[in-house]
N, C-alpha and C positions, 0 to 999 in steps of 0.2 A: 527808520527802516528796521534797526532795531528790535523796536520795540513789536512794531507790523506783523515783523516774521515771529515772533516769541507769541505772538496772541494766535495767528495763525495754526501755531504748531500744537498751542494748548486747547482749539479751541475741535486739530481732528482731521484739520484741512489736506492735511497731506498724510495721511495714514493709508490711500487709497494708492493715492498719483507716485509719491515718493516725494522727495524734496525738490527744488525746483535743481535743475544744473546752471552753471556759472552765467552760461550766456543769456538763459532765459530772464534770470535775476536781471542782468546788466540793461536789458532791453526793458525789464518792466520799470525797474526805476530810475533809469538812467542818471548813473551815480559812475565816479570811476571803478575801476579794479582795483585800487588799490583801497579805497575804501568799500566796495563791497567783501573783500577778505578781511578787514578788521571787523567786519560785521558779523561776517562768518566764523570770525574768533573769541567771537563775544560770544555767540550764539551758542560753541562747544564752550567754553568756557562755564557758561551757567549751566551745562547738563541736557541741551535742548540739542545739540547735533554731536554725529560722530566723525570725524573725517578720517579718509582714509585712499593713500594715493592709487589712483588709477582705477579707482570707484569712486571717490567724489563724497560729497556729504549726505547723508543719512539720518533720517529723525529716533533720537533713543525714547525708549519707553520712558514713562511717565517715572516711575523710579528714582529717575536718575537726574530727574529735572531740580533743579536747586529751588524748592517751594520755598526757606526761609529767605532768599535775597531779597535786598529790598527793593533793587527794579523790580524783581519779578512781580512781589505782596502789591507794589504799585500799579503797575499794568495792570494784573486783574483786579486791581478797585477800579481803574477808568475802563473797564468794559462794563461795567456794571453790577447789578447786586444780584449775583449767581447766590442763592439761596444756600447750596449746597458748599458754596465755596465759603461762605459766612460759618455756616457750622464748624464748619473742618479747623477756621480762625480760635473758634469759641473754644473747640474741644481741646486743641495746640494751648490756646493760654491755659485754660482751667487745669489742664492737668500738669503742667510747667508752674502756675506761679500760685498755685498753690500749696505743692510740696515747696515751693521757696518760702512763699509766708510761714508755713510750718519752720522750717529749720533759722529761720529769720527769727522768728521768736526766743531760739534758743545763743544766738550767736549774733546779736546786732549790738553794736556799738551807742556810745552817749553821741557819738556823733551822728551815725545813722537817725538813733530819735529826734535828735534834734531837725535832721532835713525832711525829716515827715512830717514834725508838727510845722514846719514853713509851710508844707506844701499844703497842709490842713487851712491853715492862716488865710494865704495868698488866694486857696481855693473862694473861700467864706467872702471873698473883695472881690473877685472877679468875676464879672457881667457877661463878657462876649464865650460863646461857642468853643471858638477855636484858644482860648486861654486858658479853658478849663479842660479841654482835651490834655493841653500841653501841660499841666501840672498834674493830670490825671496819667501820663505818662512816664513824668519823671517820679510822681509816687510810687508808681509798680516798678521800675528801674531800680529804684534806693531799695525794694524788696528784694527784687533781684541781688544785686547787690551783696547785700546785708547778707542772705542765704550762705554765703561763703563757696560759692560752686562755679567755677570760672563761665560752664556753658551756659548759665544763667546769666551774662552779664550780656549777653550777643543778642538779644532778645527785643533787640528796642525797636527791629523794624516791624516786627511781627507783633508786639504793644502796639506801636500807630497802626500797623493797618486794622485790628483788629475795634479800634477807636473808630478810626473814620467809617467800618464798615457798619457800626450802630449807627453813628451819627446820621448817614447815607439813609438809612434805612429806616432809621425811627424808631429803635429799639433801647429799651432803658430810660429811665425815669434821672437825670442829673442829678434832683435831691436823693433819691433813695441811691445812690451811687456814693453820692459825699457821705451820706448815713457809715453806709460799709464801710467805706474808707477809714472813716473814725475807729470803727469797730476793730477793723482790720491794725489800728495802729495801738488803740489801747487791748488790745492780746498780744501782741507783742512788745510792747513796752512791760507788759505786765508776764512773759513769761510764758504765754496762755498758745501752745503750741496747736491743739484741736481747735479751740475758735479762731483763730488766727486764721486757718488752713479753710474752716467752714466761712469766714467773713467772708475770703478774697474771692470765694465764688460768684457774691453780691455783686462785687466790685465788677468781675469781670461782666457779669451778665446773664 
């Protein structure tokens, strides 16, 4: 239900009508009251309603909607592959984990190197899709990371979804991925602040 009303709200549904009121909800998905109000506190909670007594709930402009949470990044990957909404993913990393690889270069530890050349390693052995996504996440994570920048460390839902939405989609070449990757780890191992920052573009896409 959740999830229903969050796709509905993003998707325009009620910009006209207004939000639905208490009772209409209750009748359409016949659910209690007391869980359609934790819904409805989910709902403001992520930025998608505003409540307010003896007006009722209200949909906020888009603004205010929590676009990094990771329900949110997930719900719109299961509606599909909004073209628009893929960009918006690409331009969010490129310009976040790029400035991380940049200052990553200048501030990563022997330990940091070391869980990148794992992830290097682990990548080169693994077969399936979904294993290489997942070390192709925790690669950019240790970047993150390493960058020494706290809000860089919060970024791991917006990494997968930004994963799955190539994946989804058909976008990027796996080898010429791992390629960057490398690229990406020997600049910073090596110091190399600008190719670091120009690999991670590869990387992301």
């Amino acid at each position: 239900m959740l999830r229903v009303l969050a796709l509905e709200i993003m998707d325009g549904v009620y910009d006209v009508t207004g939000f639905p009121s208490e009772t209409a909800l209750l009748h359409r998905f016949q659910v209690s009251r007391s869980f359609l109000r934790e819904v409805i506190r989910g709902l403001t909670a992520k930025g998608f309603l505003s409540v307010k007594t003896r007006v009722g709930a209200t949909v906020r402009r888009a603004e205010h909607w929590s676009h990094f949470d990771r329900d949110v990044l997930r719900w719109r990957l299961g509606a599909g592959g909004d073209p628009v909404f893929g960009e918006d993913l690409r331009a969010m990393c490129l310009g976040l984990e790029c400035e991380a690889a940049r200052r990553a270069a200048k501030r990563r530890s022997v330990d940091d190197l070391e869980t990148l050349q794992q992830c290097l390693n682990d990548l080169a052995a693994e077969p399936s899709d979904a294993g290489a996504r997942a070390l192709q996440r925790a690669f950019r994570l240790t970047i993150c990371a390493a960058s020494d920048r706290p809000v860089m460390r919060s970024l791991s839902g917006l990494i997968e979804a930004q994963l799955l939405y190539d994946a989804r989609c058909g976008h990027g070449s796996a080898s010429a991925r791992a390629k960057a990757m490398r690229r990406v780890f020997a600049a910073i191992r090596d110091c190399d602040e600008a190719v670091a920052a120009a690999a991670m573009r590869d990387v992301i896409g």
